[in-house]
C-alpha positions as CSV (number, residue, x, y, z in Angstrom):
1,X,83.0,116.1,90.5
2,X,79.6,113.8,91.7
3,X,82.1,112.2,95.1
4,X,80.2,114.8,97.2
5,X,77.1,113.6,96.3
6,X,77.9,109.9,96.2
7,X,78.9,110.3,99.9
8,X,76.3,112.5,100.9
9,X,73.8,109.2,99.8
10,X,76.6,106.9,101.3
11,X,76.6,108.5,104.5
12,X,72.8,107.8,105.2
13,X,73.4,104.2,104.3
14,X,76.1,104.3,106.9
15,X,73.4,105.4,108.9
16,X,71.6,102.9,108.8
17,X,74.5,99.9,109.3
18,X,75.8,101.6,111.8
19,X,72.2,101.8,113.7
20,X,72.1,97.9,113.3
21,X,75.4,96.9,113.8
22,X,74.8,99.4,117.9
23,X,70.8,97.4,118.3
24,X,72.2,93.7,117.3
25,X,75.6,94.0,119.8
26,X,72.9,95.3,122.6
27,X,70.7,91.9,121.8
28,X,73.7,90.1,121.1
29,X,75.1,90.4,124.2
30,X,71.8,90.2,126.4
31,X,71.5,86.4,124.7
32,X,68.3,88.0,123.1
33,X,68.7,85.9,119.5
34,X,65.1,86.1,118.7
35,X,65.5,90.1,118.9
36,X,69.0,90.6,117.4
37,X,68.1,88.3,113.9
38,X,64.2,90.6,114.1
39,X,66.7,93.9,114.3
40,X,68.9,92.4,111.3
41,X,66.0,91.8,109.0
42,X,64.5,95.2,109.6
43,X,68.0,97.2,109.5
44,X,67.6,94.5,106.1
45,X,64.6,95.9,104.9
46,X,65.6,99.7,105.9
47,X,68.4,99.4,103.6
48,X,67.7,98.1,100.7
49,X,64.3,100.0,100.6
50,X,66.9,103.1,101.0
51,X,69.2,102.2,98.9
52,X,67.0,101.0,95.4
53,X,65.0,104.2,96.0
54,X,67.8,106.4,96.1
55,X,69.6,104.9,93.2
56,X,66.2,105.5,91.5
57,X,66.2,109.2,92.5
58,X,70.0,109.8,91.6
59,X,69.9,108.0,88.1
60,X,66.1,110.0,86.9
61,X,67.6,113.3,88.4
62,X,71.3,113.0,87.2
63,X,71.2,116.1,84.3
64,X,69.9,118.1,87.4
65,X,72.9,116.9,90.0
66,X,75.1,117.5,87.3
67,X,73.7,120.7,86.1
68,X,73.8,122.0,89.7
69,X,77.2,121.3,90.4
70,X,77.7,123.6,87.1
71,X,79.6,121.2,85.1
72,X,79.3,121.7,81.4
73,X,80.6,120.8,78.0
74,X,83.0,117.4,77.6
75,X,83.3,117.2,81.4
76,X,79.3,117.5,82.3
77,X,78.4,114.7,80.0
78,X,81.2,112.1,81.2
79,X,80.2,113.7,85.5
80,X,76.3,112.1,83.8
81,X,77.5,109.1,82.5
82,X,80.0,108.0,85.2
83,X,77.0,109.1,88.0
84,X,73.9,107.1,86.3
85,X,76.2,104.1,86.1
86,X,77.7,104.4,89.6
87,X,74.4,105.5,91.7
88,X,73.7,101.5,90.5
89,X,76.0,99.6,92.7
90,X,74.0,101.3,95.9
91,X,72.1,98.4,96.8
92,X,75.1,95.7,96.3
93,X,77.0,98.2,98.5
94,X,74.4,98.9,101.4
95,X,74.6,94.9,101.1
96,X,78.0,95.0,101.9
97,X,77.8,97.0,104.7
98,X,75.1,95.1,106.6
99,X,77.0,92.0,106.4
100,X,79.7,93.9,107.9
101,X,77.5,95.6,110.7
102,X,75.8,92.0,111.5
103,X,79.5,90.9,111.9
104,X,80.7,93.3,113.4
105,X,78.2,93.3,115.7
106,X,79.4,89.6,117.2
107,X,82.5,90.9,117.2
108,X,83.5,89.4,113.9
109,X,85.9,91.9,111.8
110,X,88.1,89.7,109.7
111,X,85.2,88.8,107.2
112,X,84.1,91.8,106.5
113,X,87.7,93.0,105.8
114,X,88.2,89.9,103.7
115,X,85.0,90.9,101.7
116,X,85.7,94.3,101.4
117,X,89.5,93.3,100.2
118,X,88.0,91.2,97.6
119,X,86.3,94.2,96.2
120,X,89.2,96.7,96.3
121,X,91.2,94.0,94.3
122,X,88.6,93.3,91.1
123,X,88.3,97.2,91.0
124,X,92.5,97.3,90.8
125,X,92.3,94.7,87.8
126,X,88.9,95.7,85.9
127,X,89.6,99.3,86.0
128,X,92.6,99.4,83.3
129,X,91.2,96.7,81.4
130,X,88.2,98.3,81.0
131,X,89.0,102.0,80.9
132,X,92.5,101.1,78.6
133,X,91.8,97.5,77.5
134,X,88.4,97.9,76.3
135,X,88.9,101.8,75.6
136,X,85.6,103.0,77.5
137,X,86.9,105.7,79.4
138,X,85.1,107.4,82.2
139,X,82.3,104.6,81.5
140,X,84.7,101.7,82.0
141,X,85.6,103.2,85.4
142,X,81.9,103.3,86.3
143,X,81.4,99.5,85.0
144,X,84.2,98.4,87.0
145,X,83.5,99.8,90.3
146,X,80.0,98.7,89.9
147,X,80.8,95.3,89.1
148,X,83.5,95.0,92.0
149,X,80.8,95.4,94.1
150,X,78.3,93.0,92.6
151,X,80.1,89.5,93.6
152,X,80.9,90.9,97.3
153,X,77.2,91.7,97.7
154,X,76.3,88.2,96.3
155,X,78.2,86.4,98.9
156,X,77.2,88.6,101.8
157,X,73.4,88.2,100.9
158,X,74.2,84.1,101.0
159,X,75.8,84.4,104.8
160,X,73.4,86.8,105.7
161,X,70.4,84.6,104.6
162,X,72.5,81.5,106.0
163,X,69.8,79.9,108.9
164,X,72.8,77.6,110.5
165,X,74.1,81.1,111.6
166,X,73.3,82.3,114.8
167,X,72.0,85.6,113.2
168,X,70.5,85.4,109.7
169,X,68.0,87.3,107.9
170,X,64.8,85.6,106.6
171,X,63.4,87.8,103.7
172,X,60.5,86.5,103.9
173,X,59.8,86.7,107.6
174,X,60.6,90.2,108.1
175,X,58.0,92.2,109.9
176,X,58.4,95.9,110.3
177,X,57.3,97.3,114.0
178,X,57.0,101.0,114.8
179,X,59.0,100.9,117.9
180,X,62.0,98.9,116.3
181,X,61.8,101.4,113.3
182,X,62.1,104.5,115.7
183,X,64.7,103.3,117.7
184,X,66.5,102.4,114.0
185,X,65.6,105.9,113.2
186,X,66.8,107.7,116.4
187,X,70.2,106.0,116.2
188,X,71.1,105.7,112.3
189,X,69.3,109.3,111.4
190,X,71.8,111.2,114.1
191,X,75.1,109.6,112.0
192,X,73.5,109.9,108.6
193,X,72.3,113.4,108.4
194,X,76.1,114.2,110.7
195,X,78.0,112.1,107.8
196,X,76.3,114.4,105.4
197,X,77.0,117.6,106.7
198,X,80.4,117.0,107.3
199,X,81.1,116.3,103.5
200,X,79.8,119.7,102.5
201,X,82.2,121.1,105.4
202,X,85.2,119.6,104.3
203,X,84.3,121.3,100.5
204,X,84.1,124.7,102.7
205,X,87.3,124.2,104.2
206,X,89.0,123.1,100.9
207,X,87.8,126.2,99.0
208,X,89.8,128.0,102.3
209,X,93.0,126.2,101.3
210,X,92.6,127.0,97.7
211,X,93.1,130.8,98.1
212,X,96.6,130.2,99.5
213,X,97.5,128.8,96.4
214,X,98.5,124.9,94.6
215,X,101.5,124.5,97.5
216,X,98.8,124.9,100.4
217,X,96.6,123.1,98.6
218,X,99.2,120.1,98.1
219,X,100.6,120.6,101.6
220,X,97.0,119.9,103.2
221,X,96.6,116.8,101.1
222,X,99.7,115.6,102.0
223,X,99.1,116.5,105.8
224,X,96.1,114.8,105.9
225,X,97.1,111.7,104.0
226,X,100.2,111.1,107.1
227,X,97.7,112.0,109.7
228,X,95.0,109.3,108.2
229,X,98.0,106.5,108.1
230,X,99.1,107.6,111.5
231,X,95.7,107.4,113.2
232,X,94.6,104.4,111.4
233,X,95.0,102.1,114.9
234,X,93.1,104.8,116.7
235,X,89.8,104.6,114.4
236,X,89.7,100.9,114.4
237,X,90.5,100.8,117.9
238,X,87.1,103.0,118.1
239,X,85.4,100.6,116.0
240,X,85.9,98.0,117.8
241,X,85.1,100.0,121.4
242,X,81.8,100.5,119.9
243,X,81.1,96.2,119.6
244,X,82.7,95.8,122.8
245,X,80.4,98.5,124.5
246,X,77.0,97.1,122.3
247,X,77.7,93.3,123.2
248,X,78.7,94.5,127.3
249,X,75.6,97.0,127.6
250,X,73.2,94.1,126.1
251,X,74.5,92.4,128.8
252,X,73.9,95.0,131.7
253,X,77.8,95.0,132.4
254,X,78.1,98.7,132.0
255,X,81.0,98.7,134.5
256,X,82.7,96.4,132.5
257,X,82.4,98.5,129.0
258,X,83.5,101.7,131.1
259,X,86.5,99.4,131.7
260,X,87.0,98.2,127.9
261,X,86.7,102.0,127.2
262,X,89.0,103.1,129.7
263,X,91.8,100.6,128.4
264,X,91.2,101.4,124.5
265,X,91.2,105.2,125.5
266,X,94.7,105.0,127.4
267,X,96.5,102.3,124.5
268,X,95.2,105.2,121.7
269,X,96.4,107.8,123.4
270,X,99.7,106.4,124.3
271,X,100.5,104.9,121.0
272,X,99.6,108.4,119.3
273,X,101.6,110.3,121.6
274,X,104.5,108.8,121.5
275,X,104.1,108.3,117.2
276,X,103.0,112.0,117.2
277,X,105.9,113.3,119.2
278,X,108.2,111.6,117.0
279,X,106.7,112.8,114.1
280,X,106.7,116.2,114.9
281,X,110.4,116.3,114.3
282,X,111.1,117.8,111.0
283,X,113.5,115.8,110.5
284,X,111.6,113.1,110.5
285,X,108.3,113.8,109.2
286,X,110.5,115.9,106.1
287,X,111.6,112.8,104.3
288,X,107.7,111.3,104.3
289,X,106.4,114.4,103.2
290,X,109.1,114.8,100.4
291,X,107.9,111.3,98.9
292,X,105.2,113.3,98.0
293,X,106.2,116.8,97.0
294,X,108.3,115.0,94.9
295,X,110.8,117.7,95.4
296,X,109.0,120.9,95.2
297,X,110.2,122.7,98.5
298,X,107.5,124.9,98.7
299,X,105.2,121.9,99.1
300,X,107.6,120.2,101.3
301,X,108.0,123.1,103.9
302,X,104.5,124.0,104.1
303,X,103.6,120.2,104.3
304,X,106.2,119.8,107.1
305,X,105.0,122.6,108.8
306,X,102.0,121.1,108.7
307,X,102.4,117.4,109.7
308,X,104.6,118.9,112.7
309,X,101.5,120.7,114.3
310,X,98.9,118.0,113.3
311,X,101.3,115.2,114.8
312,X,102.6,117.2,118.1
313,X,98.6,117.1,119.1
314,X,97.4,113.9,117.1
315,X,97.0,112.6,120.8
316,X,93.6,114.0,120.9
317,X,92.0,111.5,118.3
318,X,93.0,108.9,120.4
319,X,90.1,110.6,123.2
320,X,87.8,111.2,120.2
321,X,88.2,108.3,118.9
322,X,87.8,106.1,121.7
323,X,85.0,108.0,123.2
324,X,82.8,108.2,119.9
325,X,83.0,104.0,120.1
326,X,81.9,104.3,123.8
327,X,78.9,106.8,122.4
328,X,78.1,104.5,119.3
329,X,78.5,101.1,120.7
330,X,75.7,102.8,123.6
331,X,73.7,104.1,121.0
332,X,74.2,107.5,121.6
333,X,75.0,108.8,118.2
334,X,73.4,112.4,118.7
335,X,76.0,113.2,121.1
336,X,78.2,112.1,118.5
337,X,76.7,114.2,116.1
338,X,76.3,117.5,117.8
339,X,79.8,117.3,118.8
340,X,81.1,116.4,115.1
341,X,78.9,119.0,113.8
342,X,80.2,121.7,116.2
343,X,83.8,120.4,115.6
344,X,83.5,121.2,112.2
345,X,81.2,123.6,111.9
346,X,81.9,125.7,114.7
347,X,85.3,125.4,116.0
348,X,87.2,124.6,112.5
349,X,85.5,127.2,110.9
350,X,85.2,130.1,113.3
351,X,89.2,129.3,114.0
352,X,90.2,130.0,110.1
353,X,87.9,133.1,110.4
354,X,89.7,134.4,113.7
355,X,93.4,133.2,112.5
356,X,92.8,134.7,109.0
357,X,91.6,137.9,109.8
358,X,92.3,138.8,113.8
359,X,95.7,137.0,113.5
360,X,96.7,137.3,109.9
361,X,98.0,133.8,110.3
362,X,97.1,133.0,106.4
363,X,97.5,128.8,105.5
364,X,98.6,128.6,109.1
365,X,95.0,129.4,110.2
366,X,94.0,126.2,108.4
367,X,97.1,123.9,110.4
368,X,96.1,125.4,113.6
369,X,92.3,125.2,112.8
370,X,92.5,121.5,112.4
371,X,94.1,120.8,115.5
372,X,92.0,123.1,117.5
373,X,88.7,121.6,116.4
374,X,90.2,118.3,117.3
375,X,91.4,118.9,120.5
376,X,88.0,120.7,121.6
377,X,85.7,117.6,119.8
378,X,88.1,115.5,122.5
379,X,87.4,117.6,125.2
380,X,83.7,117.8,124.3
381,X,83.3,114.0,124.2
382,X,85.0,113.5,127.4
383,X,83.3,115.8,129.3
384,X,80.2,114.3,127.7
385,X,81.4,110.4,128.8
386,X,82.1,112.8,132.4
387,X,78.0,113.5,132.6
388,X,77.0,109.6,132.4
389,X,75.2,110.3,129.2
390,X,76.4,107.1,127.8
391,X,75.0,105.0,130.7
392,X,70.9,105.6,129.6
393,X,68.7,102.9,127.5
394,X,68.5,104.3,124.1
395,X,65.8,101.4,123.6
396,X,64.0,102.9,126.2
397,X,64.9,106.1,126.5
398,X,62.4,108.9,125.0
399,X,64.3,112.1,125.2
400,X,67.9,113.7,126.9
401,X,67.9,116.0,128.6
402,X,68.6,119.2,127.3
403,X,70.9,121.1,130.4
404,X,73.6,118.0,129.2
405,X,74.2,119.7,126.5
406,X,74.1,123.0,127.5
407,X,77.0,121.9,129.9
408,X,79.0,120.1,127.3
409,X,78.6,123.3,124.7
410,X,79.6,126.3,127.2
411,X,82.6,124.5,128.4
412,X,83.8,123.8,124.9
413,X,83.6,127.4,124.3
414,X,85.1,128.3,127.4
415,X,88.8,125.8,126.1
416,X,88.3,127.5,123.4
417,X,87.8,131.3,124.0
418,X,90.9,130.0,126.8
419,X,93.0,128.8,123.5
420,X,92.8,132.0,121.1
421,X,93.2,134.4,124.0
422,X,96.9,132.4,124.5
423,X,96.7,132.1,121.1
424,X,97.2,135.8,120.3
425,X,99.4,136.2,122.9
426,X,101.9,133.9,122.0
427,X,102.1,135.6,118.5
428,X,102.0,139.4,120.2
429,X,104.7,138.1,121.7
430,X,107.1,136.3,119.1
431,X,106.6,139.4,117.0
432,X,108.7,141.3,120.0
């Protein structure tokens, strides 16, 4: 019930790491030490400022969040309880999440996972203890994930404020400058405000499956939950694009990150092509799908149905991807945005409205929607990474320009009026 509005707050605090972890790769890899542990204390100080005063806003308005998402009765007052306890744990999480970005940012991804696994585990153990154990209910899984987090953000402050450490964070030498807290602004605001939008998109398209009924509804869980596992490589391949293209553009080797994104775009794609082509054999993806249907057939043929189109084309992700790193290891993260936003928004959207009522495709429109927006969020980031965008200064850079866009946006649209045309075709045609 209060998950949308927990990751709406999440995302902006996602923002913000991600912002830091693009700024102290740049400094990083220019050798620019002085600069990258001034950028961590201020990305520091941007947080936690964030974070305490949005936990303040949450827990004061939380009859009103509740209220507005009209729950009422048994299940409003336990959505209040469970959200003033859990809006808590934002500053221990935002903590979290710098120490991860800092770390990230020198290339350094096995702590952070460590530290994050370390969490996941004491909310596995305090969550039946407390919720059956103790008998506290929807309280006790509050308390637990809130004190999961507390002894994660405990150690990360302690690295983070370690001065042996080649970047550390002095709290009480932290100076705030305008120019640092634009650029923070210009790259963090892009992904927090995108993150945002896109949770109140995926409620849209949710309330799309619904109508087709519980199997649908199952079917696209299911769907999603294979293509996550499957294209797990792919997004952490894209993660770490993003450090390798911070640390090599600090360093003026532009040619070099081209190169690192060139490689990392080619070993995504492959690996999901071949995966995804595999998968999209019934026969295959039918057993996987069945271990959760647990037997219903409807479930499992919709859901195979499903999986089959999503993995025949999962290919794309390895472009998006790999090309979103190269964009938010430069710093680019508006381009990132816009095209996430129109993926969604856009494409996703105006595809179920088109397959649903032009094609009378009904829970297909929402398979063939998916794929689709991901293929033309692909092609829209490519063509982007085509048009040099990547290659400015976003330290320096005041403003893009404007016909960029206007070239990336009327050749999406072009693919796409291209796909539904064949599209409509194709099904004129099978219905011979």
């Amino acid at each position: 019930m209060v998950a949308p509005v927990q990751n709406v707050i999440l995302q902006f605090g996602q923002g913000i790491s991600l912002a830091g972890s693009v700024l102290i790769s740049q400094f990083f890899g220019a050798k620019d030490d002085e600069n990258a542990r001034d950028m961590a204390g201020r990305v520091f100080a941007c947080a936690m400022i964030f974070s305490l005063g949005a936990a303040f806003l949450c827990f004061i308005s939380t009859s009103a969040i509740v209220g507005w998402l009209g729950a009422e009765g048994t299940v409003g007052s336990s959505a209040k309880t469970y959200l003033r306890i859990i809006v808590l744990d934002m500053p221990f999480l935002f903590m979290i999440n710098l120490y991860s970005a800092v770390n990230q940012a020198q290339g350094d991804t096995v702590k952070p996972m460590f530290l994050n696994l370390l969490g996941i585990v004491l909310n596995m153990i305090m969550d039946p203890f407390l919720m059956f154990g103790l008998n506290l209910g929807i309280t006790g899984a509050a308390l637990a994930t809130l004190s999961a987090k507390i002894p994660g953000a405990v150690i990360a402050f302690i690295s983070l404020a370690d001065k042996k450490k080649l970047i550390y964070i002095d709290i009480f030498n932290i100076h705030i400058k305008a120019d640092m807290l634009k650029t923070i602004i210009k790259v963090g605001l892009p992904m927090a405000l995108g993150g945002s939008t896109m949770q109140f998109g995926f409620l849209l398209i949710a309330k799309n499956v619904l109508k087709y009924g519980d199997a649908a509804t199952a079917a696209y869980g299911i769907g999603n939950r294979v293509n996550s596992i499957i294209t797990l490589p792919s997004t952490a391949v894209g993660s770490a694009v993003a450090t390798i293209v911070g640390q090599n553009i600090g360093a003026g080797k532009r040619e070099r990150a081209e190169k690192a994104y060139k490689l990392a775009c080619f070993i995504s794609v492959a690996f999901l092509f071949v995966c995804g082509m595999t998968l999209s054999r019934s026969f295959v993806n039918s057993p996987i799908v069945n271990i959760f249907a647990n037997g219903d057939e409807e479930v499992l043929a919709m859901g195979s149905e499903f999986v089959s189109i999503m993995a025949f084309w999962c290919f794309t992700n390895g472009v998006y991807n790999s090309t979103s790193g190269l964009f938010q290891g430069s710093g680019h993260t508006l381009v990132y945005m816009v095209v996430d936003a129109s993926r969604l928004w856009i494409f996703r959207l105006s595809t179920i409205w088109v397959c649903e009522n032009i094609l009378h495709m009904q829970e297909q429109s929402i398979w063939y929607a998916v794929v689709v927006s991901n293929g033309i969020g692909a092609a829209m980031l490519f063509i982007a990474y085509k048009l040099g965008i990547w290659k400015k200064d976003i330290i320096k850079q005041k403003k893009l320009k404007l016909k960029n866009y206007k070239v990336l946006i009327l050749t999406a649209f072009y693919f796409y009026g291209i796909f539904i045309y064949n599209l409509n075709i194709s099904l004129n045609f099978n219905s011979l």
